[in-house]
C-alpha positions, 0 to 999 in steps of 0.5 A: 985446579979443583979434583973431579972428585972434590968437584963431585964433593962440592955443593953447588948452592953454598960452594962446600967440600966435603970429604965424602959425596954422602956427606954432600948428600947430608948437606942437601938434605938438610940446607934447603938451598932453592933459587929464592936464596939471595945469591952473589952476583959475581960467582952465583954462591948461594947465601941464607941470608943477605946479611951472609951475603954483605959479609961475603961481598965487603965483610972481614973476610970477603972473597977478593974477587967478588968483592973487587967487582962490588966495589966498582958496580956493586949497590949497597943496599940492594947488593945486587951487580951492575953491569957498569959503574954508570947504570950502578949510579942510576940503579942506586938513585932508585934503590935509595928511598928517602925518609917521611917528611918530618912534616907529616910526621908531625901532622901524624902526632895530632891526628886523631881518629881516621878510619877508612877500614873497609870489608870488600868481599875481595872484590878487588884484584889479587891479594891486598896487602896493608901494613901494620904498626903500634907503639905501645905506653907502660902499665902495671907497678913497675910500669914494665908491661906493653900496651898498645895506645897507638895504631896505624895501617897503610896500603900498599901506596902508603896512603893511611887506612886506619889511626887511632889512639887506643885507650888500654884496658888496664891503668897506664903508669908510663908513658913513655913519652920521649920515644912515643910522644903520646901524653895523656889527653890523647887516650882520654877520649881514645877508642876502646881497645875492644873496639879497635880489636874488632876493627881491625880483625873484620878488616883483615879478614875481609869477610872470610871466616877464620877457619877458611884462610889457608892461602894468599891466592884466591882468598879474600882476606889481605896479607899483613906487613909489619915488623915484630907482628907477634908482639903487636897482635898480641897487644890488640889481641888480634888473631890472625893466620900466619899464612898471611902474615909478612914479617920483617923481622922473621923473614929468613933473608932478613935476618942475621947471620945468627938467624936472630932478627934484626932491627927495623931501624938497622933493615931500613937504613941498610936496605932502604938507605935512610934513618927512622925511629930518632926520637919520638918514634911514629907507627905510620913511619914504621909502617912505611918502612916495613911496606917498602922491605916487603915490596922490595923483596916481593919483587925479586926476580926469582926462577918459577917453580911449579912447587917451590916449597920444600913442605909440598907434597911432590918435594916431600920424597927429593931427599929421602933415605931411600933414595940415598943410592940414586941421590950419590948417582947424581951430579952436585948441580942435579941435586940442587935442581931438585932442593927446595926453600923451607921458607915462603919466598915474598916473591911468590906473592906476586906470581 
C-alpha cells in the first residue's frame, strides 16, 4: 500500500512520485497534463503521445495489468478498450480502414488537369477542411533540390478537388520516377508553378484577407490537412496561417516518444491499418490518408472545457509562482482539474 503522503506526491495525469509535494507542483507547472492527452483504458494514466501509450500497453515494459485487458479487448490501431472481445471485433472492423483501390491510382497517374477550386465566401456550414499533398522531382547540378511537379487536394469525403502536374520554375534534372512516376511529357504542357500558386492560395483563404485569419471558428477561410505541410508549401510557395494548418507530422499525440514525427507510411499502417507509398507514391493517396488521421482524431470524445488551452488568457495565472502557497494546499487531482493542453487538440475543431 501507497503512503498518503506519497499519494499526496503522486500526479494524477502521469502517476509519478516525487519526494517533495513542490516538486509535484514543478511537474504540473510544466507538463501541461489536460484531458486531450490519450489515456490508458485500464488505469486512466495520461500518455503525451499514443505512441507513449502502445509502449505502456504491449512495449517492452508494459504494465501487466493493463496489458492483459489489451491483449483480450484491446484495438490495435485505435488503442482504445473494449468492453468484451465481441464488441472489440466489431470496434475493429470499422477501425481497419482499407487502402485506395490500385485502380484509382493508376487512373490518378494519367489524369491530367481537375480543378474544382471554388471561392465560396464561407457560405457553407462549419469549417471546411480539405487536405493537401505533393510529390516533388529533383533540379539543380546535383539533382538534390525539391520541386513540386505534382498536386492534389481532396475534401473531406475523399472526392478530388484539384490535380495538376506543375511545371517548376527552375530545369528538372531528376525525376525521380521509381517513387513519382512522373516523366517528362507530363510537366511539357503542366500549369505554371505561379499559377497553381495562385490557385491554390485564393482557395484556401476562401476570400478572407490574410491579415483577418486568426481562428477556425466563424472564419471563412478552410482548415488544411496534410503531412510535412512546411515543406510542401514552401515548395508552391504558398503561405498560409498556422492556426488552420492540421499537420500530421507535427500533431503531438502523433508523434514519437521522441517528440520527432513519425512517417506517414508508419502513422497509416499503424492507426488506419493499412499499407502506402509501395513504390510509385501517389498525392491523392496521401492525401486520403492524412484526411482519415485527421477526422480520426477529431473525433475523439474528449471533456468540454470552456478554455482548454493553456496560451488563454483565463489559464495564464493556474501556475504561477504566486500561487505556489495555494497550489501545495491542493490535492494532485485538483491540480490536474486546473492544468491545460499546450497544443491545440483536433477535437476542438468540431466543438
Amino acid at each position: 500500500m501507497e503512503s498518503a503522503d506519497n499519494l499526496r506526491n503522486k500526479c494524477a495525469a502521469c502517476f509519478k512520485q516525487f519526494n517533495r509535494l513542490e516538486h509535484l507542483v514543478d511537474h504540473m507547472r510544466t507538463s501541461f497534463h489536460s484531458v486531450h492527452e490519450p489515456s490508458c483504458g485500464v488505469c486512466k494514466k495520461h500518455c503525451r503521445s499514443f505512441e507513449s501509450l502502445r509502449e505502456h500497453l504491449i512495449g517492452p515494459l508494459p504494465k501487466q495489468e493493463c496489458k492483459s485487458l489489451f491483449n483480450i479487448r484491446g484495438c490495435k490501431f485505435c488503442l482504445a478498450i473494449l468492453d468484451s472481445p465481441y464488441a472489440l471485433r466489431v470496434h475493429q472492423d470499422r477501425c481497419q480502414l482499407s487502402g485506395v483501390n490500385y485502380g484509382i491510382l493508376a487512373h490518378m497517374a494519367n489524369l491530367g488537369l481537375r480543378d474544382s477550386l471554388t471561392i465560396d465566401n464561407g457560405y457553407s456550414r462549419g469549417p471546411q477542411v480539405v487536405a493537401l499533398a505533393c510529390k516533388n522531382v529533383g533540379g539543380g547540378s546535383d539533382r538534390s533540390l525539391d520541386l513540386c511537379a505534382r498536386v492534389c487536394i481532396i475534401d473531406e469525403n475523399e472526392n478530388i478537388i484539384f490535380h495538376s502536374y506543375v511545371k517548376p520554375l527552375i530545369p528538372v534534372t531528376n525525376y525521380r520516377y521509381e517513387t513519382t512516376g512522373i516523366r517528362p511529357e507530363h510537366l511539357r504542357d503542366a500549369m505554371p508553378l505561379r499559377q497553381v500558386q495562385r490557385r491554390i492560395q485564393e482557395f484556401l483563404c476562401n476570400g478572407e484577407p490574410m491579415w483577418k485569419i486568426r481562428s477556425p471558428k466563424g472564419g471563412k477561410a478552410r482548415i488544411l490537412v496534410g503531412h510535412g505541410l512546411d515543406h510542401d508549401l514552401d515548395k508552391m510557395q504558398v503561405e498560409y496561417p498556422p492556426v488552420m494548418i492540421r499537420d500530421t507530422a507535427k500533431y503531438p499525440p502523433l508523434m514519437k516518444t521522441s517528440k520527432l514525427s513519425n512517417s506517414l507510411k508508419y502513422l497509416t499502417q499503424a492507426y488506419l491499418g493499412y499499407d502506402i507509398q509501395n513504390g510509385i507514391q501517389d498525392p491523392y493517396e496521401d492525401c486520403v490518408a492524412t484526411m482519415r488521421l485527421y477526422l480520426r482524431m477529431r473525433r475523439q470524445a474528449h471533456r468540454r472545457q470552456d478554455c482548454p488551452l493553456a496560451s488563454d488568457p483565463q489559464n495564464r495565472n493556474n501556475f504561477a509562482s504566486w500561487r505556489q502557497g495555494e497550489l501545495e494546499r491542493m490535492s494532485p487531482e485538483e491540480m490536474l482539474a486546473i492544468s491545460r493542453s499546450d497544443y491545440y487538440c483536433w477535437c476542438l475543431d468540431s466543438a
